[in-house]
N, C-alpha and C positions, 0 to 999 in steps of 0.2 A: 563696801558697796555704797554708790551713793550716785545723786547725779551733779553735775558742776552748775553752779549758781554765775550769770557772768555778773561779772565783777568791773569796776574801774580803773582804769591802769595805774591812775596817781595813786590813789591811798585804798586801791582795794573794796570801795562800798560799794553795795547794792541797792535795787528800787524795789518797791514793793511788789512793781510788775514786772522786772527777773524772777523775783521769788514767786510772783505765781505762774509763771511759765514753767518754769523748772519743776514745781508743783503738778502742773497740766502736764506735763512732760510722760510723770511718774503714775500719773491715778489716773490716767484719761489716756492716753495716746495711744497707739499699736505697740511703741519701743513698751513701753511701760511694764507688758504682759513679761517681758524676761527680766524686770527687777521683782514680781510675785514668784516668779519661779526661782529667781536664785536664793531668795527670801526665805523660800519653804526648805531649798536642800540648806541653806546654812542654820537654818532652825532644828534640822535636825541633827546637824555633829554640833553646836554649842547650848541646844537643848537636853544634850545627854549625859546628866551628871557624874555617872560611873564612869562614862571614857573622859569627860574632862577630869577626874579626881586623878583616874589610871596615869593618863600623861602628866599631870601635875608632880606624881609619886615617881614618876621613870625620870622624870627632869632633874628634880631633888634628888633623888638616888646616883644619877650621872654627876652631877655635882659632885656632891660629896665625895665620888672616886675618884673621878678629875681637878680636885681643889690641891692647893698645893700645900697646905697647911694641915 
């Protein structure tokens, strides 16, 4: 999740007044309201220790079946 900083086509740098547009962009503007909302639902699936350990434990375990060694 994030919002794009414009950037300079030669080497890529930004201005300090990109940076706080893209700032305004995210804390102030109408769009901004659906970067808190996606905010809150990704806080709650990689807020959740138990399903991230659960998936971390079925990855490693898939692994290990599917390893060739």
């Amino acid at each position: 999740m994030g919002v794009e900083v414009v950037r300079g086509e030669e080497d890529g740098s930004f201005t300090p007044k990109d940076m706080a547009a893209a700032l305004r962009r995210v804390m102030v503007e109408d769009d901004g309201q659906e970067f808190g909302v996606k905010a809150k639902e990704l806080a709650r699936v990689f807020g959740n220790d138990e399903a991230n350990y659960q998936c971390l434990r079925d990855f490693l375990r898939y692994l290990s079946k599917h390893s060739r060694g």
